[in-house]
C-alpha positions as CSV (number, residue, x, y, z in Angstrom):
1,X,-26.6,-2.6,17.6
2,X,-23.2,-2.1,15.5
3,X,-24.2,-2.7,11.5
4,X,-21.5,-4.9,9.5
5,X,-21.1,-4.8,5.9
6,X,-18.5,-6.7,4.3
7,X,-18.5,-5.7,0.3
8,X,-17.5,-8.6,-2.2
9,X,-18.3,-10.6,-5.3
10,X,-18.0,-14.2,-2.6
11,X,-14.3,-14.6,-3.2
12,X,-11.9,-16.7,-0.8
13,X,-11.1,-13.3,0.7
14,X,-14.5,-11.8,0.9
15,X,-15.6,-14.8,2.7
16,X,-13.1,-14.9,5.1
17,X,-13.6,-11.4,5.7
18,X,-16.6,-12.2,6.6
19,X,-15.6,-14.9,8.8
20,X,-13.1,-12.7,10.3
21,X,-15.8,-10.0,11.4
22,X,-18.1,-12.8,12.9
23,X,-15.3,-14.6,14.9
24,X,-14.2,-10.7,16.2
25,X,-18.1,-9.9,17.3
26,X,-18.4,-13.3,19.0
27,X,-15.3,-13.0,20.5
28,X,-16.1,-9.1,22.0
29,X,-20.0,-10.3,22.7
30,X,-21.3,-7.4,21.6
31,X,-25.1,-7.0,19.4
32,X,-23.8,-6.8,15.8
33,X,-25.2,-7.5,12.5
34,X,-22.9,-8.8,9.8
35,X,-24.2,-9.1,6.4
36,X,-22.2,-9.3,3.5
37,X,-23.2,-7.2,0.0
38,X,-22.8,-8.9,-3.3
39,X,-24.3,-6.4,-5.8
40,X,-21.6,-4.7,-7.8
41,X,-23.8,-2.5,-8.9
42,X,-24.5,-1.5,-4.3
43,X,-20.6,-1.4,-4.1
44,X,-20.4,1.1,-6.6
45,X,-23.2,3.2,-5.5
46,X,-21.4,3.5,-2.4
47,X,-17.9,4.0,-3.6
48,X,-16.4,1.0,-2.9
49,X,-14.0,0.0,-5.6
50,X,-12.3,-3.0,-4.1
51,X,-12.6,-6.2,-3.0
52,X,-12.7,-7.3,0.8
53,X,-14.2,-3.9,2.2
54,X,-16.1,-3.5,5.4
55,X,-18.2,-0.9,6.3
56,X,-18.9,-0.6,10.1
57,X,-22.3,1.5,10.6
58,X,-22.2,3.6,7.6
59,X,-18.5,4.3,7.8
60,X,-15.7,2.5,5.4
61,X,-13.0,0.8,7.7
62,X,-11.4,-1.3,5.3
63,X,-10.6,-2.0,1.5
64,X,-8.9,-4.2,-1.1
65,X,-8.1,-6.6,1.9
66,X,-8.9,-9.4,4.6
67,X,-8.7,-7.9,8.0
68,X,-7.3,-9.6,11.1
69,X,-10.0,-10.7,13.7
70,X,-7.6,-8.3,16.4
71,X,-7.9,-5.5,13.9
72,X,-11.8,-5.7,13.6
73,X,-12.4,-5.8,17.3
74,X,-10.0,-2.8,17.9
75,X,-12.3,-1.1,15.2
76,X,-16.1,-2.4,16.7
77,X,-14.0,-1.8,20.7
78,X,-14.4,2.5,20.1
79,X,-18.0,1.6,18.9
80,X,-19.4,-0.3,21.9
């Protein structure tokens, strides 16, 4: 199962973010968990500085922006 964290404070963009990775993992119909992280204090334990980010099993894919649904399933495409 491919782990989803989307990083953000529950702004317009972090939620659509969110949205965005849902919509991409429905769309491939792969297993996938999407949570979203709303701790500052996590984000900067983890180095993540800015506001959408997404972290796709362990691995920082995204930052400071809302990603395209084709762009996520590109990314989650060379997990499955």
């Amino acid at each position: 199962m491919v782990k989803i964290e989307v990083f953000g404070v529950g702004c317009p963009k972090c939620k659509k973010t969110e949205e965005n990775c849902k919509q991409a993992v429905k769309e491939l119909g792969i297993k996938a968990e999407v949570t979203h992280v709303y701790d500052q204090m996590e984000m900067l334990k983890r180095g993540i500085t800015d506001n959408p980010s997404v972290v796709i099993d362990g691995k920082l894919v995204v930052s400071g922006r809302v990603p395209e649904v084709q762009e996520i399933k590109k990314w989650l495409s060379v997990r499955k």
